[in-house]
MIGU-563229 format. One line per 2 residues: number of its first residue (from 1); their letters; for each residue x negated, y, z of C-alpha. Coordinates in nm, 2 decimals, padded with zeros to 4 digits. Each point is the difference from the previous one (the first is absolute). Layout:
% MIGU-563229
NUM = A = X/Y/Z; ...
END
This chain:
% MIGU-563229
1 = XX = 00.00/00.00/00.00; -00.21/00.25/00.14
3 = XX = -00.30/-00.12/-00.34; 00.29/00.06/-00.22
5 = XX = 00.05/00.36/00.12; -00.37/00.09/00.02
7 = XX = 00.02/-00.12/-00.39; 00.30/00.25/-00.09
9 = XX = -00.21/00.24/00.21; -00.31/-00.02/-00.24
11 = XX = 00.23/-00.04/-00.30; 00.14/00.32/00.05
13 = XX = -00.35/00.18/00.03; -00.11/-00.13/-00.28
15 = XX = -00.24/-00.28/00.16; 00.20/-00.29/-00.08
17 = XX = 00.15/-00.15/-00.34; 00.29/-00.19/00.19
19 = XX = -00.08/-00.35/-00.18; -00.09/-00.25/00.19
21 = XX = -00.25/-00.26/-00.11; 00.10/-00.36/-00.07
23 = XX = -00.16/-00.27/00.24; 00.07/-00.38/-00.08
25 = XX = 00.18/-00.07/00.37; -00.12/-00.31/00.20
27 = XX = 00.22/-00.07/00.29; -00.14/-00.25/00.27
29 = XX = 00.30/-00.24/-00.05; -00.09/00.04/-00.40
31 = XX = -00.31/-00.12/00.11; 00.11/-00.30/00.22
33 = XX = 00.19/-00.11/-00.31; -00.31/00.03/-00.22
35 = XX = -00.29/-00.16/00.21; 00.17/-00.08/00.35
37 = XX = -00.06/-00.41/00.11; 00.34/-00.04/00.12
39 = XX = 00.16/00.07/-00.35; -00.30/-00.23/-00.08
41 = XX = 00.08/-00.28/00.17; 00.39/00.07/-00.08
43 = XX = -00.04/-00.04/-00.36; -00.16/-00.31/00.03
45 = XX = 00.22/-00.17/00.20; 00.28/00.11/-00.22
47 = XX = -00.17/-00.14/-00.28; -00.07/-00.37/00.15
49 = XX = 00.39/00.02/00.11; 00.10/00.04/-00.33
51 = XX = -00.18/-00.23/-00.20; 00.08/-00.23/00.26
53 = XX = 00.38/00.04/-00.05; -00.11/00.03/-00.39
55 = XX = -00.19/-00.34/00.03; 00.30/-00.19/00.21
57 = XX = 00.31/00.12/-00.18; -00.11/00.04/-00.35
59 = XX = -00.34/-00.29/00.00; 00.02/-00.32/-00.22
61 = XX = 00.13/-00.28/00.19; -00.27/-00.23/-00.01
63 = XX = -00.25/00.31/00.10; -00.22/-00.04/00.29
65 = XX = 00.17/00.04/00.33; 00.34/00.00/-00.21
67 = XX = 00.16/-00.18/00.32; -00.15/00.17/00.25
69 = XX = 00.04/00.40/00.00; -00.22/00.02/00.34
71 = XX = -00.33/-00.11/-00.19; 00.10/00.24/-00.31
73 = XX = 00.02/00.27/00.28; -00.35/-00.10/00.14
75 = XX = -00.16/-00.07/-00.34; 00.09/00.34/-00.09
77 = XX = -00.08/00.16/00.28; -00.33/-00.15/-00.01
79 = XX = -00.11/00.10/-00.40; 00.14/00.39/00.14
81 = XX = -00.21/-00.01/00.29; -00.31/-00.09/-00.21
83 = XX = 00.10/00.25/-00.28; 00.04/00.29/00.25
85 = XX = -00.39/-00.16/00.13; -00.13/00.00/-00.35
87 = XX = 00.13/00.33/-00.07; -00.14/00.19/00.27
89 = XX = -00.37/-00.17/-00.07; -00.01/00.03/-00.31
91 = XX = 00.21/00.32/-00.11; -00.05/00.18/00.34
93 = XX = 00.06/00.35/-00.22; 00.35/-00.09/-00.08
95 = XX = 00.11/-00.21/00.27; 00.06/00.32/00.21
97 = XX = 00.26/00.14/-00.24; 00.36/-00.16/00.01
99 = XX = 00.08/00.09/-00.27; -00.23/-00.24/-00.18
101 = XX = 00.04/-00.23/00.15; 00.40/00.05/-00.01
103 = XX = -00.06/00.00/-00.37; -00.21/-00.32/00.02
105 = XX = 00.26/-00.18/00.17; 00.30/00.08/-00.20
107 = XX = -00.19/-00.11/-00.32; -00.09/-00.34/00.14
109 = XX = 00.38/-00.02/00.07; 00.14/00.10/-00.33
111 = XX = -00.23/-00.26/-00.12; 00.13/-00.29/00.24
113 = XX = 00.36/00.13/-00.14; -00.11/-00.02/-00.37
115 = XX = -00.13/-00.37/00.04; 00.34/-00.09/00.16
117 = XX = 00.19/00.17/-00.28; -00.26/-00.19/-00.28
119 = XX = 00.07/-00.30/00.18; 00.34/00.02/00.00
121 = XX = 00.01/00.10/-00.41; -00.22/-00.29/-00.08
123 = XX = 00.19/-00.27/00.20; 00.34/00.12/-00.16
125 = XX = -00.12/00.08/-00.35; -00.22/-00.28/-00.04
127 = XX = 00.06/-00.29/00.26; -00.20/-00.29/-00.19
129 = XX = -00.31/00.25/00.10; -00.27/00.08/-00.22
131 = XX = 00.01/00.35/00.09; -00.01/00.04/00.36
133 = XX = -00.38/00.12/00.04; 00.04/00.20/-00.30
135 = XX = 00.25/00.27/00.11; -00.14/00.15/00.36
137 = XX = -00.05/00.34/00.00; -00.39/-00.08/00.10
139 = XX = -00.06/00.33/-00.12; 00.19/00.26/00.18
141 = XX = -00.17/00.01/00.30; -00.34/00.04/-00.10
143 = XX = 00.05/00.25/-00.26; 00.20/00.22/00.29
145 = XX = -00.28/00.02/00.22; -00.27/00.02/-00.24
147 = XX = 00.18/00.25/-00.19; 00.13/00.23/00.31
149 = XX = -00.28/-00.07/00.28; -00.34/-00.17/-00.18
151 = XX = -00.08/-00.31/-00.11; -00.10/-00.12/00.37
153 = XX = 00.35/00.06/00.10; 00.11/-00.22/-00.31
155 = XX = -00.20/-00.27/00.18; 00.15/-00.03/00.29
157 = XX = 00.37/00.02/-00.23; -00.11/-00.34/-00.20
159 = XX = -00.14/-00.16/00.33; 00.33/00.02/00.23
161 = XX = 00.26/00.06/-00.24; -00.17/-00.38/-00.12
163 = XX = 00.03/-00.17/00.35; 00.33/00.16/00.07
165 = XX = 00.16/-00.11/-00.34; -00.12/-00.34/00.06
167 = XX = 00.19/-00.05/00.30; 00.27/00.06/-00.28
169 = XX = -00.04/-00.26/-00.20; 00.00/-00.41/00.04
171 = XX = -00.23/-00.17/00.15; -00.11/-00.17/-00.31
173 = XX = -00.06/00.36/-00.21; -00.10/00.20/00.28
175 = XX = -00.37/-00.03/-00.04; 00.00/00.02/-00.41
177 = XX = 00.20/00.33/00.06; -00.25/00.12/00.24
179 = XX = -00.26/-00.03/-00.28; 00.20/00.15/-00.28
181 = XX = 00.10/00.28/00.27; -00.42/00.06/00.07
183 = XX = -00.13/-00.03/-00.34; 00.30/00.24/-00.20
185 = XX = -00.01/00.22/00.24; -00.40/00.05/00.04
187 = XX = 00.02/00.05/-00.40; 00.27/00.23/00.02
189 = XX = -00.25/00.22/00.25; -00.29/-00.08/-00.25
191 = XX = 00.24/00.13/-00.25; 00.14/00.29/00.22
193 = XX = -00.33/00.15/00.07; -00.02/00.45/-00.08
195 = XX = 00.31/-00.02/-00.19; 00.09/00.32/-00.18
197 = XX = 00.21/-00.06/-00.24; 00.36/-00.16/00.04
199 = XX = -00.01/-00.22/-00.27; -00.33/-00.17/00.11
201 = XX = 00.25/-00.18/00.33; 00.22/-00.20/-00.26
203 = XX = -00.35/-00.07/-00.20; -00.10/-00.15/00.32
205 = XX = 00.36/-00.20/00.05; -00.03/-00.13/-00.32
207 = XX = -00.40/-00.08/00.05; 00.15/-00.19/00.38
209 = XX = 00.25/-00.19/-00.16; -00.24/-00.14/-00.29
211 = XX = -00.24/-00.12/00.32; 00.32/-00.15/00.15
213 = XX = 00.05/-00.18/-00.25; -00.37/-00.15/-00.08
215 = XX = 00.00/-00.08/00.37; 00.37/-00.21/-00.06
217 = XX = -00.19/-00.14/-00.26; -00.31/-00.12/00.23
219 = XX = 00.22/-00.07/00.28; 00.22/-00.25/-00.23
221 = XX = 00.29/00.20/00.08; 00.05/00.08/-00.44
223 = XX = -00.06/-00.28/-00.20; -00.19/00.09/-00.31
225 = XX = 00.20/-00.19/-00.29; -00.31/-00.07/-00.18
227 = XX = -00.02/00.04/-00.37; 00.24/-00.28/-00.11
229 = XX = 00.26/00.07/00.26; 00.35/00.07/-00.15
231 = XX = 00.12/00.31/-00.04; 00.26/-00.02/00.30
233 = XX = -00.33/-00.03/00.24; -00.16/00.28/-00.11
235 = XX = 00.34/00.23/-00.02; -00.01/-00.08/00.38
237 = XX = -00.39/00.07/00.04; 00.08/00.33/-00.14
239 = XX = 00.29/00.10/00.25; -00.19/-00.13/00.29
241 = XX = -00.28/00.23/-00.10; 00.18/00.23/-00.13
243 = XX = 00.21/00.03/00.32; -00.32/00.04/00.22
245 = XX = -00.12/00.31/-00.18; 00.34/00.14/-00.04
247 = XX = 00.05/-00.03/00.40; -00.35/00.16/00.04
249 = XX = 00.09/00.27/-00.20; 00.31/00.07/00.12
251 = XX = -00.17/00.03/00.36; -00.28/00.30/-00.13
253 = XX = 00.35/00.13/-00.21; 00.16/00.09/00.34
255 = XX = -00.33/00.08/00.21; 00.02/00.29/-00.24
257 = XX = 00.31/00.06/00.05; 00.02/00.06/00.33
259 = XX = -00.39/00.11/00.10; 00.13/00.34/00.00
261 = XX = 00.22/-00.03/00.23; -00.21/-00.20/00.18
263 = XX = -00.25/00.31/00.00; 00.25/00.25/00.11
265 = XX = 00.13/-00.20/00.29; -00.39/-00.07/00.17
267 = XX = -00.16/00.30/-00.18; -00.26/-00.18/-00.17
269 = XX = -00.12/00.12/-00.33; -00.12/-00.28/-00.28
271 = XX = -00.27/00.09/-00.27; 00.31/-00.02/-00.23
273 = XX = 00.15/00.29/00.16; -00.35/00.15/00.05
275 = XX = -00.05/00.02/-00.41; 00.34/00.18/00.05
277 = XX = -00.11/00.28/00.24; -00.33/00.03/-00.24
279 = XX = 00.23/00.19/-00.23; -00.12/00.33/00.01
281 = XX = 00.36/00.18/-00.09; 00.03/00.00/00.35
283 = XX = 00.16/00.35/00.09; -00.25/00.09/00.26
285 = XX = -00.29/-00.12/-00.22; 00.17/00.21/-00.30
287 = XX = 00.00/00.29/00.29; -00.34/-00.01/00.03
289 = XX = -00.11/00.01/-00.32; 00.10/00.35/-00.05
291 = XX = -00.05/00.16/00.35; -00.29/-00.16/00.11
293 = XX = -00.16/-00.17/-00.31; -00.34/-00.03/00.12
295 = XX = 00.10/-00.21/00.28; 00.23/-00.18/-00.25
297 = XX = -00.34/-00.08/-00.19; -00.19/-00.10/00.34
299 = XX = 00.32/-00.24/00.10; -00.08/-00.19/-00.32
301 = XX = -00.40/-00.02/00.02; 00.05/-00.12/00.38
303 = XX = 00.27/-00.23/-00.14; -00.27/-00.12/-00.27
305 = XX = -00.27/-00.04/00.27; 00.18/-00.17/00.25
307 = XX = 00.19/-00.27/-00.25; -00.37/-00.10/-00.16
309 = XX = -00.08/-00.03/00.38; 00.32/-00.23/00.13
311 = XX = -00.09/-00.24/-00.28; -00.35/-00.05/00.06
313 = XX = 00.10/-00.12/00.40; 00.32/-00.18/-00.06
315 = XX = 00.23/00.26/00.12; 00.30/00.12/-00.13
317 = XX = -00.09/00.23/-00.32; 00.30/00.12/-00.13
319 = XX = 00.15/00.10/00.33; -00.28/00.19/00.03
321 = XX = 00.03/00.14/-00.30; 00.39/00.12/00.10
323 = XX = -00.16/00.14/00.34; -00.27/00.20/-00.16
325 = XX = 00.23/00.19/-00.24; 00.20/00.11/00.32
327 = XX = -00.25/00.04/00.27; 00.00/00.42/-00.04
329 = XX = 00.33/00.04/-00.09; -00.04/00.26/00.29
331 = XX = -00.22/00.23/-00.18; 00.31/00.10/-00.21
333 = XX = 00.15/00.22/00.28; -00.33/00.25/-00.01
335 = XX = -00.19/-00.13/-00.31; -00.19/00.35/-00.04
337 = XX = -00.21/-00.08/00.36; -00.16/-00.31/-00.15
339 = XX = -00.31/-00.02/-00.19; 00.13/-00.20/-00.30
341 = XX = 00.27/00.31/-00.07; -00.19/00.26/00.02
343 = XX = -00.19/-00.01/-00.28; -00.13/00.38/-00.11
345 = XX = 00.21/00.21/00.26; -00.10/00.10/00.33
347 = XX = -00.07/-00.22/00.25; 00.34/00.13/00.25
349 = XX = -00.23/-00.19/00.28; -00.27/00.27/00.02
351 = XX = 00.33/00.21/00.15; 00.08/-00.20/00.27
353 = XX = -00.20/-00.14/00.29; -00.14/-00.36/00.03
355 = XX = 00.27/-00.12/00.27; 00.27/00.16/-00.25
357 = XX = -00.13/-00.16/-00.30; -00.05/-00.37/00.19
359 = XX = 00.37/00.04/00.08; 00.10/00.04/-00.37
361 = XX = -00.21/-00.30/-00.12; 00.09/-00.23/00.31
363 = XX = 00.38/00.10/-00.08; 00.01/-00.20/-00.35
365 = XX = 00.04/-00.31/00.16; 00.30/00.01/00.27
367 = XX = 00.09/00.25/-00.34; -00.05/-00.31/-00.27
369 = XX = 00.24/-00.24/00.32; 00.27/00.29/-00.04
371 = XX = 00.02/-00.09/-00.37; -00.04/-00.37/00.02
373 = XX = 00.29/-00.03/00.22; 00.19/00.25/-00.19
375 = XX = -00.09/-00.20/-00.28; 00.12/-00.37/00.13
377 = XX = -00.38/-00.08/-00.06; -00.14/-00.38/00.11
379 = XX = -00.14/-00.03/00.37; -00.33/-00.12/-00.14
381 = XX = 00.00/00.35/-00.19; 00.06/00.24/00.31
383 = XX = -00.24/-00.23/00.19; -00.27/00.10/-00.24
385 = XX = 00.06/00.37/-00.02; -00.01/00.01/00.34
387 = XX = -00.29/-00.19/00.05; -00.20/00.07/-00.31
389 = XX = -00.21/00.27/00.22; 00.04/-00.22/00.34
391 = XX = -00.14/00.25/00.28; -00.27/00.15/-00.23
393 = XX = -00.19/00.33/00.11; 00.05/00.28/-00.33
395 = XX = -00.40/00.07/00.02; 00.03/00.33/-00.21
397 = XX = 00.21/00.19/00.17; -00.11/-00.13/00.39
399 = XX = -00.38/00.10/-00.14; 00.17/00.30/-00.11
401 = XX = 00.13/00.10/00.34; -00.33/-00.11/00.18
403 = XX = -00.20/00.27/-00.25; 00.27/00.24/00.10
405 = XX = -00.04/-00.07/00.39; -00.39/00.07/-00.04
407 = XX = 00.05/00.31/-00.19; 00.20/00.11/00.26
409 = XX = -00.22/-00.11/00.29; -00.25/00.18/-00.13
411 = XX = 00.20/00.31/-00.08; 00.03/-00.02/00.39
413 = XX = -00.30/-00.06/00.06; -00.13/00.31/-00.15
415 = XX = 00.31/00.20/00.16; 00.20/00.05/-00.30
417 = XX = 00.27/-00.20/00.12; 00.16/-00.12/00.32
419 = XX = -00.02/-00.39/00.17; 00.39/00.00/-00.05
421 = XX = -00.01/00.03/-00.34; -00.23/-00.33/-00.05
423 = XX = 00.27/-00.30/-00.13; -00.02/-00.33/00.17
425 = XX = -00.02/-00.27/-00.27; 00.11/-00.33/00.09
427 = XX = -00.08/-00.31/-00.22; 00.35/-00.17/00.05
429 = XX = 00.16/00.33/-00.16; -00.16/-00.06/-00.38
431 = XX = 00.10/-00.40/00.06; 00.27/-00.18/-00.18
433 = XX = 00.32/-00.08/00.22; -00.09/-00.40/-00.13
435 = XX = 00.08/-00.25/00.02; -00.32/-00.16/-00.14
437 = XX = 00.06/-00.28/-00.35; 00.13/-00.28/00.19
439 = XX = 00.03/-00.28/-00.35; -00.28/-00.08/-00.24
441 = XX = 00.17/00.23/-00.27; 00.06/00.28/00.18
443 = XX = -00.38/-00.02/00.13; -00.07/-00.01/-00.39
445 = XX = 00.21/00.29/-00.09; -00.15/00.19/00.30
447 = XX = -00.40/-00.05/-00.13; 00.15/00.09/-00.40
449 = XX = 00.12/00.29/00.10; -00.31/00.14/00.19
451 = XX = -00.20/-00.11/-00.24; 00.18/00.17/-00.31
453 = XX = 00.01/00.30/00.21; -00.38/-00.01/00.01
455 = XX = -00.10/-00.05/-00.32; 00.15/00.24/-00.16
457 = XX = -00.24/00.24/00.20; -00.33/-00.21/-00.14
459 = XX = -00.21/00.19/-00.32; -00.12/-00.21/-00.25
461 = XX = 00.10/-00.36/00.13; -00.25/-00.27/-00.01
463 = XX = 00.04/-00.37/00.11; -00.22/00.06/00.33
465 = XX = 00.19/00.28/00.08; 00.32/-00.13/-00.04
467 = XX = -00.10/-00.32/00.22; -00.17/00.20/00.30
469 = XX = 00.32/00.21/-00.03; 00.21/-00.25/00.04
471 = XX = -00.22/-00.21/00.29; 00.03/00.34/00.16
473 = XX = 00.39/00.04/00.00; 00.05/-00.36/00.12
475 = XX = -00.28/00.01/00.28; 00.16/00.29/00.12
477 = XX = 00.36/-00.16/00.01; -00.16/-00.25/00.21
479 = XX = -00.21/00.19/00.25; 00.33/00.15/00.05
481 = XX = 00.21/-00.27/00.03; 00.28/00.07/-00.24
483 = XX = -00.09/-00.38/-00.12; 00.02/-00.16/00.32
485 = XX = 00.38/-00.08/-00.05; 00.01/-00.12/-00.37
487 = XX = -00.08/-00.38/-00.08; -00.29/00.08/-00.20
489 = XX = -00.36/-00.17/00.05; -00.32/00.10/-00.07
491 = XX = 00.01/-00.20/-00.35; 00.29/00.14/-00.07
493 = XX = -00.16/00.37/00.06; -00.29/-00.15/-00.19
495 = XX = 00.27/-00.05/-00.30; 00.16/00.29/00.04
497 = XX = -00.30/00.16/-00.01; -00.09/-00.15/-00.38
499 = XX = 00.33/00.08/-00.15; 00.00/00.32/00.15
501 = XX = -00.34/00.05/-00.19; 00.06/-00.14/-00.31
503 = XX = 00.35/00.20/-00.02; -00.12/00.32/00.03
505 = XX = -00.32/-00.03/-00.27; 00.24/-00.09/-00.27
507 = XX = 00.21/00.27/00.18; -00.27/00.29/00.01
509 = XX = -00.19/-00.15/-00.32; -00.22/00.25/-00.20
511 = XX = 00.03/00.11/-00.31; -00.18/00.10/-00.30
513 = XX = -00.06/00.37/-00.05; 00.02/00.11/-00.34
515 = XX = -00.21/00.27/-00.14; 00.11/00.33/-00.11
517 = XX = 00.07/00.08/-00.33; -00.09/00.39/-00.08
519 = XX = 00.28/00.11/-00.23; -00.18/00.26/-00.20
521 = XX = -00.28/-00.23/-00.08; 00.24/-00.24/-00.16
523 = XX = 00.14/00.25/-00.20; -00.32/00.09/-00.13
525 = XX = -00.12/-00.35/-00.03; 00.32/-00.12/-00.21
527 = XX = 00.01/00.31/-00.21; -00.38/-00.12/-00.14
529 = XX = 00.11/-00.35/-00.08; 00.29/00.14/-00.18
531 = XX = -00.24/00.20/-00.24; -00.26/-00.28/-00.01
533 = XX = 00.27/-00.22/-00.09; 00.15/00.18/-00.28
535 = XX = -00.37/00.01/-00.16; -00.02/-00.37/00.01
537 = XX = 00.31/-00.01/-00.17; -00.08/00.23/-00.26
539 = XX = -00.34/-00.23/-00.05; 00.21/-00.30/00.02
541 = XX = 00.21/00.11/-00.28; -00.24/00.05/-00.25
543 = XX = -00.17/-00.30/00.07; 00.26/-00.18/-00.05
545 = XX = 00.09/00.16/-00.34; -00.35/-00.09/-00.12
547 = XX = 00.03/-00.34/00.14; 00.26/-00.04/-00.18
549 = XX = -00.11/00.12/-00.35; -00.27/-00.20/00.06
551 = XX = 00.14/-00.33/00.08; 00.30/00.01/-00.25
553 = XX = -00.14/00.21/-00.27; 00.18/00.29/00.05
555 = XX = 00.31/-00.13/-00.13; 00.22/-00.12/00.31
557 = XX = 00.07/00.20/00.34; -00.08/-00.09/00.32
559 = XX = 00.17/-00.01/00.40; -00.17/00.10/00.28
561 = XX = 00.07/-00.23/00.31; -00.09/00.01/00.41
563 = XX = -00.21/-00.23/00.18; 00.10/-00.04/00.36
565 = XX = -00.24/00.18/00.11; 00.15/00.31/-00.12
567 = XX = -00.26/00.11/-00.27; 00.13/00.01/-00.33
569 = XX = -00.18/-00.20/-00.30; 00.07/-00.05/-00.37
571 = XX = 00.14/-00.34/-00.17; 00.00/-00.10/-00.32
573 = X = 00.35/-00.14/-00.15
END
């Protein structure tokens, strides 16, 4: 109440604007839901309750523990208990967050449902068999996770969604299915793997289904009909395998489907729909290239720099790429204060003091989160604006405001000014709010940045300077410890390092200078060719007159014709 009058207060002097800037709001029950245990432990009790039910009501009748629905429950229980275990050692990063592991657990669910349904179909449709390992949605599962979380994810998909679906199943088929289960599904995540284009997940249904189908084959479960088999056995080779790559398909068909929804529910963002925030039509990236098109041009070199780097350690590229083009969004609501804009004009700096001026350029990133949110922009994106400086210190202007100090210090000193009229410079007031890059991309946006920054300042570029530039920057980020929270090891520095290097020399390559031509020379040169050449011509005409005479006896005329050199000579006809 009493903040919200204060605010009129200053509006109505003329100190405040009255907008208030946008903040993404994190409530501590929010946060219980998102990493507390007890949700934790809630969802996965929930989940070994309901494939339980799943297993007892809708399970084969000749499944294991068919008559007994207080082993199911303990089986179950057991395979969740070691999941939740397996998780948390392996994939301690996402373990924390429910909602992957909500995610994780509804997929393997959906899957369990999807075998009952197949099973159903092929028991009804085609009860003499022949089909019944040849229409599971294997698939489904694998390509989810892979697809929506990474392909480590997927792995844990084929391993429980296969020892949950062949409790399922008859005793009889319930280690076969386990195998197709494993093997489709690890090709599906082979198949799956830095998908950016839609298409490319029904290329790799079709691909699972054609495995399937060779493993029927091994397994004895499709008889090849063999070259003098009639043509009723191979009409029913052909649907059998024609029905396992149809199912397979049919599986990636609706993981496209419904991945975006998928992505807006858990707000998770695939390398398909990173390609599709690569577009740069964007309105604010449209916005920036006409108010601030120098930092429009330094979004795209850091985005350049920092993709190069991603791929050379494994990370994710193109989501780096997305990041980079956003990261100074910011810079749009003052672009004449930065470096990039002001090309020609007046520095308005040199105005202002160096606590004034450190405001400004610390102001472009709580400024570039404003527009983000404004803008409905990804949580990875307003992570990375945010962090893209981590807690740096803006050197220039804090050295700036040291120089000032001393000048004023000694102003005192020889009694030109007074001890009140010395500032007090603190370090923590020229240091970004933070916090520092706390993922492997935004670490590798972070050191782009800088190091674009940087070389645009370097005169005649060489390879050694570039490199001890570069060393520079990232020993500095280290000493002070903006790396500390970012996944990245010293071979991976060592990488970045290299690609770093080798972007900017064919960046900041050299080229030849050509020499200049004096004009008036020219003119003079060309004019004496003209008159020499009209000589030779004149020579070359008689010449060719007597030439002629002389070769047909004066009685017949003769054409004068071009070499390709240019100079003109005389033929005989």
């Amino acid at each position: 109440m009493f903040h919200f009058l204060s605010q009129k207060r200053l509006q109505s002097r003329g100190f405040s604007s009255g907008k208030k800037r946008r903040k993404t709001k994190e409530s501590a029950a929010a946060e219980m839901m998102r990493t507390g245990l007890p949700i934790r432990a809630m969802l996965f009790f929930l989940f070994g309750a309901i494939v339980s039910l799943l297993l007892i009501f809708l399970g084969s009748p000749d499944s294991f523990f068919a008559q007994n629905p207080l082993q199911i429950s303990v089986v179950v229980t057991l395979i969740t208990a070691t999941l939740s275990i397996h998780w948390h050692v392996s994939l301690w990063e996402t373990f924390h967050r429910n909602s992957r592991i909500t995610l994780m657990l509804l997929i393997i669910i959906s899957q369990l449902l999807l075998v009952n349904l197949s099973s159903y179909l092929a028991s009804t449709f085609a009860p003499d068999g022949g089909f019944r390992f040849l229409v599971e949605p294997y698939v489904f599962a694998p390509m989810m996770m892979s697809l929506l979380v990474g392909r480590r994810h997927g792995t844990f998909a084929v391993i429980y969604s296969s020892l949950l679906g062949g409790m399922t199943v008859a005793k009889g088929e319930a280690f076969l299915f386990i195998l197709f289960s494993m093997v489709c599904g690890f090709v599906a995540i082979y198949l799956t793997d830095r998908v950016r284009r839609r298409s490319r997940l029904v290329a790799a249904g079709v691909y699972s289904g054609l495995v399937c189908v060779l493993l029927a084959i091994g397994l004895g479960q499709i008889s090849w009909p063999g070259f003098s088999a009639t043509g009723e056995q191979w009409e029913f080779f052909g649907k059998q395998a024609l029905c396992a790559i149809l199912v397979a398909t049919l599986m990636a068909i609706i993981v496209t489907g419904i991945l975006p929804v998928v992505e807006m529910l858990f707000r998770i963002t695939t390398d398909v729909s990173w390609i599709e925030l690569a577009d740069l039509n964007h309105p604010l990236l449209k916005r920036m290239t006409i108010e601030a098109p120098g930092t429009y041009h330094h979004s795209l070199m850091v985005a350049t720099l920092a993709e190069t780097a991603a791929e050379a350690i494994g990370a994710n590229a193109i989501m780096c790429r997305v990041c980079a083009y956003f990261h100074d969004i910011g810079k749009m609501n003052k672009p004449a204060y930065f470096v990039e804009n002001i090309g020609e004009a007046q520095n308005p700096h040199d105005e202002l003091t160096p606590n004034m001026s450190a405001l400004i350029v610390m102001a472009h990133v709580k400024d570039g989160v404003d527009l983000a949110i404004q803008h409905k922009l990804n949580r990875e994106i307003i992570d990375v604006i945010q962090e893209h400086h981590g807690n740096s210190l803006i050197r220039f202007f804090y050295h700036r405001a040291l120089q000032l100090r001393d000048e004023v210090q000694a102003a005192v000193e020889e009694g030109k000014a007074h001890e009140e009229d010395v500032p007090v410079v603190e370090e923590d007031s020229f240091r970004y709010s933070g916090p520092c890059p706390r993922t492997r991309e935004s670490a590798i946006i972070s050191l782009a940045d800088a190091v674009e920054s940087a070389s645009r300042s370097m005169q005649k570029p060489t390879p050694k300077k570039i490199e001890e530039l570069i060393d520079s920057i990232v020993k500095d980020r280290l000493n002070d410890h903006q790396l500390d929270r970012a996944a990245l090891t010293l071979a991976d520095l060592a990488e970045i390092k290299e690609s770093f290097s080798s972007t900017l020399r064919s960046m900041m390559h050299t080229r030849i200078e050509y020499p200049k031509i004096d004009e008036d020379a020219e003119k003079k040169t060309k004019g004496g060719k003209k008159k020499k050449k009209r000589s030779k011509d004149g020579d070359a005409s008689k010449a060719s007159e007597a030439n002629g005479a002389a070769s047909n006896g004066g009685g017949e005329k003769t054409k004068q014709g071009t070499s390709p050199s240019g100079s003109e000579k005389v033929t005989a006809n």
